[in-house]
C-alpha positions, 0 to 999 in steps of 0.5 A: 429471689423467687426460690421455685423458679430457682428449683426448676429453672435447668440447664435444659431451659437455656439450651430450648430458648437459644436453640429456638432463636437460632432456629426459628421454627419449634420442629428445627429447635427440638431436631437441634437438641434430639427431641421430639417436637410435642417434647420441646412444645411442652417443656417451652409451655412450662417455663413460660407458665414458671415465668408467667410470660410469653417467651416467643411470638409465631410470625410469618418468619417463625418463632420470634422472642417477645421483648421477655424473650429477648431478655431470658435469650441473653441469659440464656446465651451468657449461661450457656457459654459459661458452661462450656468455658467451665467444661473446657477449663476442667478438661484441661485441667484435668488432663494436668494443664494449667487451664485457658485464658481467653482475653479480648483485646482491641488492635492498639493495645495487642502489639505493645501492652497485651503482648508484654503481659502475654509473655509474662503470663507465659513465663509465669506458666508455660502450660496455660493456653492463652488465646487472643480475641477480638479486634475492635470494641464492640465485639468484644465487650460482646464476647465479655458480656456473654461470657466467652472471654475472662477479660477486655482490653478496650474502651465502652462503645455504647451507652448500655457498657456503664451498666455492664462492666467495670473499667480501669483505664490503662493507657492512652491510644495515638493514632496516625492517619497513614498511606503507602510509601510513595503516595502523592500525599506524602510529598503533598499534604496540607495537613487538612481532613479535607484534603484526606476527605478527597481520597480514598479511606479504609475505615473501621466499622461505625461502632468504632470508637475511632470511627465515630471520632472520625464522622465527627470530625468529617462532620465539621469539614466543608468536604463532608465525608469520603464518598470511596470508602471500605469498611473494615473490621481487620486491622490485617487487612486494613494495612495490607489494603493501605499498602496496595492502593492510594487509600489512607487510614487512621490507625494506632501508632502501635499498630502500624510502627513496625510497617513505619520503619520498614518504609512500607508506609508514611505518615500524613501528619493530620492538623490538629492530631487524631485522639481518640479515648483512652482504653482499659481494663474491662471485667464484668460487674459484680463478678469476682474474676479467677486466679488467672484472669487476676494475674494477667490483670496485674501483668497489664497494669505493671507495663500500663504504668512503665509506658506512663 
């Protein structure tokens, strides 16, 4: 490794990448950080002279990253979250608590093998925060990736989260395709993706796991794809959508059980059954995971194996 970039790279570096991405211009960057414009120009010119690279590029729109840029921008961000995880944590501990847990987690895991851990974890240690991110996939393997979360449960989504993360599976995650109480099809349904083609959908984002599942599965009907369709991200609101219009959804059994026995929704038993990949553990690679993250990891994988 490469010790002068070791001696001067800073903390300060990081925040003028970012701060110059989010911004766009150099007069806004170094505004954002309380300097003076000649300040942030110079201190740029001399990372990029300590990395023998341009960094940004001047476009019609302002300062662009070059690919290089683009690349020290993900560091950049992935440090920067780091510190301020590190900076809270210490608060808290400092103020005599135990410190925060922060865990993404997709909706079919939270109702059933997240919650359990969740109320092990808080059993176990009243005092620690515990906060619940994320709903789908993408997102947080994002959040995992810059290091705004300890940990995920979910499932890879793109051909890039091999390279990035472990991942230990946990459980299977059903699905049932649903509509509200009293739709026609629930009295009427053949069982066929291309009936269900022919009403209205309520889908997840296409990034989705589930949802590139679904597309397949269109793909191969006569019908083809919905031509009504919402995308949304919300488990929430995707129920509260269902329930209120003649849509249907395919959604974890986990999720929508409760909405099951309270009769606000029905099942349209889908000829063959929806099956999505099984999700799990994931933690980032090469990177030893805290006391915390560990035993919540353990609590998961006790309930992943009483649900086997």
């Amino acid at each position: 490794m490469d010790r002068r970039l070791l001696a001067h790279l800073r903390m300060r570096h990081f925040l003028l990448i970012a701060a110059i991405a989010d911004q766009g211009t150099m007069h806004r960057a170094a505004a954002s950080l309380a300097m003076t414009q000649s300040s942030a120009s110079k201190m740029l010119g001399d990372l990029e002279a300590l990395l023998e690279a341009s960094l940004f590029e001047r476009g019609p729109r302002g300062m662009v990253p070059t690919p290089l840029g683009d690349f020290a921008l993900d560091l950049a961000r992935s440090e920067i979250a780091r510190i301020d995880r590190f900076a809270e944590e210490f608060a808290a501990r400092r103020d005599g608590g135990y410190g925060t847990l922060s865990v993404g987690a997709i909706m079919g895991a939270a109702p059933d093998l997240v919650a359990h851990a969740v109320a092990d974890m808080k059993r176990a240690r009243p005092q620690l925060i515990v906060r619940l991110l994320g709903e789908t996939s993408d997102h947080i393997l994002d959040m995992l990736e810059t290091g705004k979360i300890d940990l995920a449960v979910g499932r890879f989504s793109t051909p890039r989260h091999p390279r990035l993360f472990e991942f230990e599976p946990l459980a299977e995650e059903p699905m049932v395709a649903v509509a509200r109480a009293g739709h026609p099809l629930a009295t009427a349904f053949d069982g066929t993706l291309e009936t269900l083609g022919t009403w209205p959908w309520v889908l997840q984002p296409q990034t989705t796991p589930a949802r590139k599942f679904l597309d397949e599965a269109f793909a191969r009907t006569d019908g083809g794809f919905p031509s009504n369709v919402v995308e949304c991200v919300s488990i929430f609101a995707t129920l509260n959508l269902v329930q209120v219009s003649d849509a249907v959804a395919v959604l974890p059994v986990p999720v929508v059980d409760a909405h099951l026995r309270a009769g606000l929704l029905v099942t349209l038993p889908l000829r063959p059954k929806i099956a999505v990949t099984g999700f799990g553990l994931v933690t980032r690679k090469g990177e030893t995971p805290s006391t915390t993250a560990a035993t919540f990891a353990a609590y998961l994988r006790s309930h992943a194996g009483r649900s086997a």
